[in-house]
C-alpha positions in Angstrom: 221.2 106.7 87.3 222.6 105.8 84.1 219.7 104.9 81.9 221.7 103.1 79.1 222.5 100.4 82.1 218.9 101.3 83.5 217.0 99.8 80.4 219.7 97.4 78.5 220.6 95.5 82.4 217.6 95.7 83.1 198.7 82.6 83.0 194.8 84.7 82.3 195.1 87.6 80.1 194.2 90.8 82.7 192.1 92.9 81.3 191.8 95.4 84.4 194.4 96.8 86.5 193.2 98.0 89.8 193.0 101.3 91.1 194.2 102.3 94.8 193.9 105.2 95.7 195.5 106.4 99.1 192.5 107.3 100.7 190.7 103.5 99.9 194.0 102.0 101.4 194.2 103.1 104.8 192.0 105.4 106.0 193.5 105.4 109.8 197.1 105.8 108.4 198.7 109.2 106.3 202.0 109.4 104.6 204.8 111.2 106.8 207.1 111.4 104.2 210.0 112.9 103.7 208.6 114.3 100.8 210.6 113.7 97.5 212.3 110.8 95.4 212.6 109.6 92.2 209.9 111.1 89.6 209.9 109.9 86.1 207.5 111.8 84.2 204.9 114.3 84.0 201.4 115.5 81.8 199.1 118.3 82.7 195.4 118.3 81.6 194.1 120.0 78.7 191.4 121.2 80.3 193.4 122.4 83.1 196.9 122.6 83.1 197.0 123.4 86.8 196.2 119.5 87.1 199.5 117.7 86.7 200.2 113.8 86.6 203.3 112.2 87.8 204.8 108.9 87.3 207.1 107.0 89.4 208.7 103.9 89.1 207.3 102.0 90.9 203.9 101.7 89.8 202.2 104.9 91.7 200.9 107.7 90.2 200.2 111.4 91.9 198.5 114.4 91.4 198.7 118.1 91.4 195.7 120.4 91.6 197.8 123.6 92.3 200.8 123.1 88.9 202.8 121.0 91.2 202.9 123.1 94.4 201.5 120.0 96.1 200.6 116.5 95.5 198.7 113.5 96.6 198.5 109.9 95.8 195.9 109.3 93.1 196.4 105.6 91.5 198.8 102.5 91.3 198.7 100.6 88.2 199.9 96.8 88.4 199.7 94.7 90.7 203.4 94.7 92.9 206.1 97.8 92.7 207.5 97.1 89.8 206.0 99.2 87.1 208.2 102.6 85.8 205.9 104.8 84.4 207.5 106.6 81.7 205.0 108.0 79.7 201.4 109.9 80.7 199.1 110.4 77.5 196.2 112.4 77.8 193.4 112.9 74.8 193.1 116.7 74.3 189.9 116.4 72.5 188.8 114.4 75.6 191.1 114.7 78.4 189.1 112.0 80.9 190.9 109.5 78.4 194.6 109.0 80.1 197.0 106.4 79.1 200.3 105.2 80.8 202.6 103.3 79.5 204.8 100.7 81.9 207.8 98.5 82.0 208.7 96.0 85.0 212.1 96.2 86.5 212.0 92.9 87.5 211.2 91.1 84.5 212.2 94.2 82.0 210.6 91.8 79.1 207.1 93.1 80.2 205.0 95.7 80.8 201.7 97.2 79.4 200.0 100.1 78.4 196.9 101.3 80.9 193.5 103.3 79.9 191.1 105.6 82.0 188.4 107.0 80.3 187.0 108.6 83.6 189.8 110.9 84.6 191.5 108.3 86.3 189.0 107.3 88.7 189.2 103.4 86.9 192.0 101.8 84.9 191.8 98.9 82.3 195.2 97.4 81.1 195.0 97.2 76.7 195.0 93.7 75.9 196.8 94.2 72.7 199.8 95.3 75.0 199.6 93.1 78.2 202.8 91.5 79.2 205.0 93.8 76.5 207.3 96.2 77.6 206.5 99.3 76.5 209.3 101.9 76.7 207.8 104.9 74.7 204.3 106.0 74.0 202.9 109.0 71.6 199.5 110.1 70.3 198.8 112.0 67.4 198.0 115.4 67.1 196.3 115.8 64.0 194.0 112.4 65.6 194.1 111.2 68.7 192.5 108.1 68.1 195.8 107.0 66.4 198.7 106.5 69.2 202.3 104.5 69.0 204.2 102.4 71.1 207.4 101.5 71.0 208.2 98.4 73.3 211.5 96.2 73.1 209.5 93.6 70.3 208.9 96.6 68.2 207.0 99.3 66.9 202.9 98.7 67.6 200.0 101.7 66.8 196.0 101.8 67.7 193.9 103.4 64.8 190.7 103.3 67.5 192.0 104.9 70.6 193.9 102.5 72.1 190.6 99.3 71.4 193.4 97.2 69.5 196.7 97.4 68.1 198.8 95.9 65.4 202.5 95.9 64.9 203.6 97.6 62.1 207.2 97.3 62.5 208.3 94.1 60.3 208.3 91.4 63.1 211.4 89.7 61.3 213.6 92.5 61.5 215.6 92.5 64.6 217.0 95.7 63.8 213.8 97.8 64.4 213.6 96.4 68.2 214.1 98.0 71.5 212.1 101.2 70.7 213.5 104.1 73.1 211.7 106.9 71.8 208.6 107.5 69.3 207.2 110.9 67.8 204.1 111.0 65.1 204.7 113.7 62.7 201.7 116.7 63.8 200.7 116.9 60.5 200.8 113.3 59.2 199.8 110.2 61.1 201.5 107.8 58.8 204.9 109.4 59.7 206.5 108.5 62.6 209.8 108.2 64.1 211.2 105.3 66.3 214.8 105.6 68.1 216.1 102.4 69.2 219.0 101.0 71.3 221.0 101.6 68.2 220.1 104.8 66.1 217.0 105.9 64.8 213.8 104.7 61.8 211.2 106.1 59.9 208.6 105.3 58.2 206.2 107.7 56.0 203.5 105.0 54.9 202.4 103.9 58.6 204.3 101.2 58.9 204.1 99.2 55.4 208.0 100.5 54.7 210.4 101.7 56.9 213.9 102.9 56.5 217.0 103.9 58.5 217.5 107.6 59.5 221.1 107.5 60.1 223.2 109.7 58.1 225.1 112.6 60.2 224.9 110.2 63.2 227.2 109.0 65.2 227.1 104.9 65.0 225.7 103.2 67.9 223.9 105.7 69.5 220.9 105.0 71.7 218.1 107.6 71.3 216.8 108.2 73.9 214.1 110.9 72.9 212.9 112.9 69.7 210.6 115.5 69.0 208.8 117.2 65.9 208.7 120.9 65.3 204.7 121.5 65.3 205.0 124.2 62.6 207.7 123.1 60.8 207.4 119.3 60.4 210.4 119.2 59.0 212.3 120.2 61.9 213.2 117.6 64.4 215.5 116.9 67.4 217.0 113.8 68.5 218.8 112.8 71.6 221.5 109.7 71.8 224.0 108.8 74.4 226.4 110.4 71.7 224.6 114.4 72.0 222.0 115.6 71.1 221.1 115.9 66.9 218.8 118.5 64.6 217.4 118.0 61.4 216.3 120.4 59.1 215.1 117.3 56.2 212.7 115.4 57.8 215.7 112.9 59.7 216.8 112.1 56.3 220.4 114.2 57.4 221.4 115.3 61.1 223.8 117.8 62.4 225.2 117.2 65.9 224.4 120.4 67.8 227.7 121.4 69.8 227.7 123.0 72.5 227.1 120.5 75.6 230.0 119.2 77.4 230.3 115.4 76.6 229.8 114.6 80.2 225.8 115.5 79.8 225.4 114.1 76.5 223.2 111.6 78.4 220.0 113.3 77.3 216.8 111.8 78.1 213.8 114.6 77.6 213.7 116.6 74.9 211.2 119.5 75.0 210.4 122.5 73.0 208.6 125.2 74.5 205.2 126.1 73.0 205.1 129.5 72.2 208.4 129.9 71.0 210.1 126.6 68.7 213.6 128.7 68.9 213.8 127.3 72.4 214.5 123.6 73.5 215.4 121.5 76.9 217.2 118.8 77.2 217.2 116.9 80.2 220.0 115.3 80.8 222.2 113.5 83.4 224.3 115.7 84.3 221.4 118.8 84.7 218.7 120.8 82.5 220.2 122.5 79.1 218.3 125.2 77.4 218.7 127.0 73.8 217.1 129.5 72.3 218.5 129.7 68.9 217.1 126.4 67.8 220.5 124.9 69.1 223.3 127.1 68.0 224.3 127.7 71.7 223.4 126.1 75.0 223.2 127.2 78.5 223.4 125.1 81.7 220.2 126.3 83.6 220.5 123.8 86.5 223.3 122.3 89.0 224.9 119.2 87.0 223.7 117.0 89.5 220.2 117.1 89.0 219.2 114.1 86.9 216.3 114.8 84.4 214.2 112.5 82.9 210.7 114.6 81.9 210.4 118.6 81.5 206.7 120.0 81.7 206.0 123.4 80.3 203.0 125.4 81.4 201.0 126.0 77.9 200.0 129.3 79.0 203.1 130.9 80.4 206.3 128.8 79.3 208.5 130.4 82.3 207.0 128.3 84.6 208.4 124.7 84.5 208.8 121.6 86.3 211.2 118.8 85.8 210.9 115.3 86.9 214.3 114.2 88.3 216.1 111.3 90.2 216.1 111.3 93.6 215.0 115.4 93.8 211.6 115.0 92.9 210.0 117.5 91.3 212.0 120.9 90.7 209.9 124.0 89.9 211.0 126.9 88.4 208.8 130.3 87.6 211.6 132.0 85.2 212.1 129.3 82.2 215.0 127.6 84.0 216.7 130.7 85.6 216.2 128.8 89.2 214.7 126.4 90.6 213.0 125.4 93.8 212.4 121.9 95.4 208.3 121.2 94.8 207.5 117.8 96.7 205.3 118.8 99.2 203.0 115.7 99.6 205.2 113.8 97.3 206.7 111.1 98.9 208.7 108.7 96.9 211.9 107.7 99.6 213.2 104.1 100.5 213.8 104.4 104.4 215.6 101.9 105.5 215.3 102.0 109.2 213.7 104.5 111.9 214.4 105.4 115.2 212.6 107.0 117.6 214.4 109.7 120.1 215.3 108.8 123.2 216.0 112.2 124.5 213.6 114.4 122.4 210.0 112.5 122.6 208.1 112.5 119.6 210.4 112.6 117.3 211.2 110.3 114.6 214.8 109.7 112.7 214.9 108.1 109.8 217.5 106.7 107.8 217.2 106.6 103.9 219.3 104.8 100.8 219.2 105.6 97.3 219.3 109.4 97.0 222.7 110.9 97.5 222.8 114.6 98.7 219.0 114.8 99.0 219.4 111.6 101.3 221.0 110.3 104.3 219.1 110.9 107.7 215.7 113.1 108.5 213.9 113.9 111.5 210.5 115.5 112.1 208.4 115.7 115.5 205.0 114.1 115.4 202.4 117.2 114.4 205.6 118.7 112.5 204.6 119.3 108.2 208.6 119.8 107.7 211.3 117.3 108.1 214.6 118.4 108.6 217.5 116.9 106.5 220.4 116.3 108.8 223.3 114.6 106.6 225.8 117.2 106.6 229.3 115.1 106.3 227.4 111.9 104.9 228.6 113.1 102.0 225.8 112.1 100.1 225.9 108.3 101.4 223.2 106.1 102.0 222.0 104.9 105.5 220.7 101.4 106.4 221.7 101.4 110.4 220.5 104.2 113.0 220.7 104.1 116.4 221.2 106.3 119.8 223.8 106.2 122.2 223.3 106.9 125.8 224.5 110.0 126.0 222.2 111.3 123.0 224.4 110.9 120.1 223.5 109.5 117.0 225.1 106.6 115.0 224.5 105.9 111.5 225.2 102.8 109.2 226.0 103.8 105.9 227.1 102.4 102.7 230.1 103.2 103.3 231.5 102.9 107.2 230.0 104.4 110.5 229.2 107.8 111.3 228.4 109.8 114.8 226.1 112.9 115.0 226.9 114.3 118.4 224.2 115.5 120.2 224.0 118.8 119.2 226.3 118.8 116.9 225.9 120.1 113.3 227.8 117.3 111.4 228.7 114.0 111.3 232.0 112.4 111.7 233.5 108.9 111.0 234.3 106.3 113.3 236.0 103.9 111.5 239.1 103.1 113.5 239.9 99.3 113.6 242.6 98.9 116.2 245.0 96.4 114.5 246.7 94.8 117.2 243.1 93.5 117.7 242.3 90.1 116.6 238.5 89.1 115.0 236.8 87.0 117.3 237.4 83.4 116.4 235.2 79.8 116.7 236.1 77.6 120.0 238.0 75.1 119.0 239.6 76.7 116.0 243.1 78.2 115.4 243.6 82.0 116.3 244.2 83.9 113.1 246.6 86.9 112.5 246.1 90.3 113.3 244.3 92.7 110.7 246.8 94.2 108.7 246.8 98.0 107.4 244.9 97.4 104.5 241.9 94.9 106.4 242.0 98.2 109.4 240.9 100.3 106.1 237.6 97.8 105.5 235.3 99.3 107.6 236.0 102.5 106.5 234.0 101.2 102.8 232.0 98.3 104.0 227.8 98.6 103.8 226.9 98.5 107.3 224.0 97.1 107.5 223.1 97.1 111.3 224.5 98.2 114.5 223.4 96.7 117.9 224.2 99.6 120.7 224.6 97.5 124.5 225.5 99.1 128.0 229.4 97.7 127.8 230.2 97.5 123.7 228.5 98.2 120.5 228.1 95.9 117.5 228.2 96.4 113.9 227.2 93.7 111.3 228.9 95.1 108.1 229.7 93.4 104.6 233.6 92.7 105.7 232.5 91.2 108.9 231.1 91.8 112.5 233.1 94.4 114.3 232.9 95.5 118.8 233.9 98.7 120.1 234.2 99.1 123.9 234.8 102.6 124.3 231.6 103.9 122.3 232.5 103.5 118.3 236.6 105.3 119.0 238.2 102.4 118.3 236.8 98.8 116.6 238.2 95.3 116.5 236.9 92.2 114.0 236.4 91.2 110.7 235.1 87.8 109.3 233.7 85.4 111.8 234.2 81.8 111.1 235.2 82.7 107.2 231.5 84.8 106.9 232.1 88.1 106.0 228.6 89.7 105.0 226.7 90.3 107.8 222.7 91.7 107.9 222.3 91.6 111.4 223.1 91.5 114.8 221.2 92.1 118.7 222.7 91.4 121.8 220.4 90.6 125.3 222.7 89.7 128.5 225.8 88.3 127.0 223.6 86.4 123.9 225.0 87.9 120.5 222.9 86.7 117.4 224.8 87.8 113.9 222.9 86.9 110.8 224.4 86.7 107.6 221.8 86.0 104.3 221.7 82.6 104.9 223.5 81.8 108.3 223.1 82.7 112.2 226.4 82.4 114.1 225.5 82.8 118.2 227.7 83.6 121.2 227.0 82.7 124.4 229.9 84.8 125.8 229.4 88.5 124.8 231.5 87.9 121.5 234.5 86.5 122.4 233.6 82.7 121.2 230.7 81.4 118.4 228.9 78.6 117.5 227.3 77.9 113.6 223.4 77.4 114.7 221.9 74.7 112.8 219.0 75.9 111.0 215.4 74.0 110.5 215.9 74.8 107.1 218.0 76.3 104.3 216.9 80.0 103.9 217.7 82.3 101.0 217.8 85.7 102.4 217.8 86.4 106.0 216.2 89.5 106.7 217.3 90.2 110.2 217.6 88.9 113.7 216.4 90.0 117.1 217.1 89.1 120.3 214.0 89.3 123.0 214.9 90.3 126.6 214.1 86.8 127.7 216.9 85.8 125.3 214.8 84.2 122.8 216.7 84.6 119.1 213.9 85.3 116.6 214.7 84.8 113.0 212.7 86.9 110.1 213.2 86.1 106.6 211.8 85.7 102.8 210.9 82.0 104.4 208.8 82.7 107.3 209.8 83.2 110.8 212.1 81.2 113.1 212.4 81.5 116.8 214.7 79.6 119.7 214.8 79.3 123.1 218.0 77.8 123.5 220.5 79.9 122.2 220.1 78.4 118.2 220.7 74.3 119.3 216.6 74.4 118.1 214.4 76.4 116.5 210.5 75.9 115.6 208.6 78.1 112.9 206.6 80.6 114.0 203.5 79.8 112.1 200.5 80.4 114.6 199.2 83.9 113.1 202.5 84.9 111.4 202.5 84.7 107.2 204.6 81.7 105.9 206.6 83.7 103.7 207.8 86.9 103.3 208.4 88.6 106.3 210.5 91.7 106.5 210.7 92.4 110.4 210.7 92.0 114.0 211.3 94.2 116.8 210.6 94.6 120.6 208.2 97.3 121.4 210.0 98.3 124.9 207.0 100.8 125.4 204.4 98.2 125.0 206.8 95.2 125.8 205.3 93.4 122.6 206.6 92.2 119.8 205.9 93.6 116.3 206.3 91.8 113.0 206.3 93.2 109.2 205.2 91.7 105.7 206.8 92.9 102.6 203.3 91.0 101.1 200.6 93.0 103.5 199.7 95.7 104.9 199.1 94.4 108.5 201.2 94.4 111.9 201.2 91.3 113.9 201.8 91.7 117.6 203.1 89.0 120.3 202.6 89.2 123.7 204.7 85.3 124.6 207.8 86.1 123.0 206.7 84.9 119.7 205.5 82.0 120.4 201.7 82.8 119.5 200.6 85.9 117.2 197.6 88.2 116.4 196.3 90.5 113.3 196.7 93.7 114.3 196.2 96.9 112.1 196.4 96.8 108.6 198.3 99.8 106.8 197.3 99.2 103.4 201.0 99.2 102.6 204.0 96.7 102.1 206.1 97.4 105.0 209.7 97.5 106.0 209.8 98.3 109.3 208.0 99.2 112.3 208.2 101.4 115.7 206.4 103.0 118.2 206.2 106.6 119.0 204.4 108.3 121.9 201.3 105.4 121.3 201.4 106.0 117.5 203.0 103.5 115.2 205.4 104.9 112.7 206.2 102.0 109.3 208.7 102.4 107.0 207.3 101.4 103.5 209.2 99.4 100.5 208.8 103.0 98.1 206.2 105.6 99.9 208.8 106.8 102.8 207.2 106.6 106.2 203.3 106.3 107.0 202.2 107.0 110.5 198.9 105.9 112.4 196.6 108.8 112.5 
């Protein structure tokens, strides 16, 4: 991800942020995985640097007991998902004092800086930081009751550990805003560095003056990270979207260090290794650099499409490593950067968007996943299995939001970017994405039969997201962003498009000639198998549709940010389903054919609400102690997809 669009697109006063751990969540229910994600930063403890902290971004924090061979959940700070935890601080005089420092994605104006002073066991948010979003944190070595913050108002520091803070960045200059990246000079508290969205400040008096460290830089350079030489204070390293700069006077003159191709100038984490101040990482977009001749030359230690954004060196041997990265987790490496090994095991970071159980292998789950490129696409594992097994060679690194089973085994998969087909037992996956253009769309009764596709509209499917595919004994469905498309001879060949001018289609399910196709805010229904459709009149007007299903006494039910909607007649009516089910916030439905019960989702709670009437009348079932996604059953065990975690299962 590019973090220059990352950060720039991008009541009470609480005083305590609560602590979940995994274990006072849901003791009946265990992550599945599949293990890895998105990991944004790292710290070890003092004490015991075999004991590692990670940082996502969306609020959770894990832990390592073994230097990051394996890891389990240890605390969410916040109260929703949207907290990126850039930033783990931990006392070395008294390492049961941790800080974390957060910024929301959603409302990238706030954030806040959280304390522990028990090892992590409690959390209290710092009231001098509540609501501010704090983008870089540092404490001093020389006292480590003196820590900065850089947050998008300015430049803030704690004399007391963290009790209160004061801004000592001049509040009416807008130029020393958007802090990036602090670092306290080891030797002197009072001199600290700030890099902002647009080059770099110092000041040498804690705060009272400050003045621009610019000269040798290129202009308008985000810095992204910098970093003091603890024996020679004198020494320091910046990083900006522009490369990566040294200087040898204190930031009062740079030198760009060549040597990187331009391409990975992105640098996010800078690091120099601790027994030896010759050699530096950068992290950067485009894979892990490495000198060790204080910059003069660089290396490319890992592949260019591993995306760092923290580097953790082992204090007492500096060959072993671990990097934080995007979408890969956490990488290891037991040489100083010569390889590298996936290290995720218990790590679980993933965005599945849909699961399926196998119809021809029992107990075992598919899932699909979005968001992660080559280390995404689909996974399966059998219940009592510890490995998943990626299976997303010809995705080409594209995301999945559709999966599904034909009847003779093979698998079809929704992507980002047109529809795939893993034969069963094949080794790859091939596209299906063949729109027959003599074909017209289906068309509205009454209304005027429009042209055949031409070349270019046979090419849509081929990019369109599809977001779900509905797989019936005599045609499959696919509701894609371009339109709702049929194919009668098992995905070969496809005819469609737009369907009464809507194009963007979440959902569609199918029950004895009924078709129900969602679009966000719309339900268009066939009574015909496809060939004609009717605009359903809805109770109300909805703002994002989350899907539709179709119950096998062909009753359309209706799940979205709203509530719940069910009708017995084909869309003409529809009545909220309100007795048991949430209001709001609902993220699925689906027919439990094992159970023959119907099984509803909350992005807002933890628990599973079951049906036995079709809908009409619901119960509180188990509660997961997660936001959820999605639901199935598998061999009398549910299986839930969460909004961030991957997939849980019911132990």
């Amino acid at each position: 991800m590019d973090k220059k669009k990352f950060f720039h697109n991008s009541c009470l006063l609480v005083l305590f942020g609560l602590l979940f751990s995994f274990s006072l969540w849901a003791d009946n229910w265990k992550l599945l995985g599949p293990d890895g994600g998105d990991a944004r930063s790292l710290a070890y403890d003092p004490r015991n640097p075999d004991q590692v902290f990670l940082g996502t971004s969306t609020g959770s924090m894990f832990v390592s007991s073994d230097g990051g061979r394996s890891w389990s959940r240890f605390a969410h700070l916040g109260r929703g998902d949207d907290f990126v935890l850039d930033h783990i601080v931990i006392d070395p005089k008294n390492p049961d004092t941790m800080f974390v420092s957060a910024w929301s994605v959603e409302d990238q104006r706030s954030g806040n800086i959280f304390r522990s002073r028990d090892g992590g066991k409690t959390w209290a948010s710092l009231p001098g930081m509540h609501e501010r979003s704090v983008r870089a944190l540092a404490m001093a070595a020389s006292d480590s009751h003196i820590l900065a913050a850089g947050t998008l108002d300015g430049v803030f520091r704690s004399k007391d550990g963290g009790d209160s803070w004061e801004r000592i960045s001049p509040a009416s200059q807008a130029e020393i805003r958007n802090i990036e990246s602090i670092a306290i000079d080891p030797k002197d508290p009072n001199v600290i560095y700030a890099g902002t969205w647009h080059l770099a400040w110092k000041t040498s008096d804690g705060g009272a003056t400050w003045h621009h460290i610019t000269k040798g830089m290129i202009d308008d350079s985000d810095v992204f990270s910098i970093i003091v030489d603890p024996a020679n204070s004198s020494v320091l390293y910046a990083s900006a979207c522009s490369g990566i700069y040294k200087s040898t006077l204190a930031g009062e003159l740079f030198q760009k260090i060549q040597g990187i191709p331009f391409s990975a100038r992105r640098t996010r984490i800078l690091k120099q290794d601790p027994a030896d101040s010759n050699v530096v990482y950068a992290g950067t977009t485009q894979g892990l650099w490495k000198t060790v001749d204080a910059g003069k030359t660089w290396k490319q230690m890992s592949n260019s499409e591993v995306v760092v954004n923290d580097v953790l060196i082992d204090p007492r041997n500096s060959s072993r490593m671990l990097l934080a990265t995007d979408r890969g987790g956490v990488m290891a490496s037991a040489d100083a950067g010569v390889s590298f090994v996936s290290s995720n095991h218990g790590y679980t970071h993933r965005y599945v968007t849909t699961i399926l159980a196998d119809k021809n292998e029992p107990g075992t789950i598919l899932v699909g996943v979005a968001n992660d490129r080559e280390w995404g696409g689909v996974f399966s594992i059998r219940v009592g299995a510890q490995q998943w097994q990626q299976k997303s060679t010809g995705l080409g690194g594209r995301d999945v939001f559709a999966l599904k089973q034909a009847a003779n085994g093979a698998l079809i998969a929704g992507t980002n970017r047109g529809i795939f087909i893993l034969d069963r037992n094949g080794s790859a996956w091939r596209p299906v994405n063949n729109v027959r253009g003599e074909d017209p769309p289906p068309v509205a009764k009454g209304t005027r039969k429009k042209s055949p596709p031409t070349a270019a509209a046979a090419g849509l499917l081929r990019e369109a997201k599809v977001n779900d595919i509905e797989v019936a004994p005599d045609r499959w469905l696919a509701a894609t962003s371009v339109g709702l498309f049929v194919s009668a001879d098992q995905g070969k060949s496809w005819n469609g498009g737009p369907v009464q001018e809507r194009r963007d289609f979440v959902g569609v399910q199918s029950q004895k000639g009924l078709v129900a196709a969602a679009t966000r805010m719309e339900i268009l229904v066939s009574e015909d198998g496809g060939m004609s459709w009717q605009l359903a009149p809805l109770p109300q007007k909805l703002t994002s549709i989350r899907g539709v299903t179709v119950t096998p006494q062909t009753a359309i039910l209706l799940v979205s940010r709203e509530g719940a909607f069910r009708s017995s007649d084909a869309g003409k009516t529809w009545e909220r389903m309100a007795n048991g089910l949430p209001n709001e916030d609902l993220s699925s439905i689906s027919y439990d054919e094992s159970g023959g019960a119907l099984l509803a989702t909350s992005l807002s709670s933890g628990v599973i609400f079951e049906s036995d009437d079709g809908g009409r009348t619901w119960r509180h079932g188990l509660d997961s102690g997660y936001p959820l996604r999605r639901i199935k059953q598998v061999q009398g065990r549910l299986v839930a997809a969460t909004p961030f975690d991957g997939v849980i299962i019911q132990q």
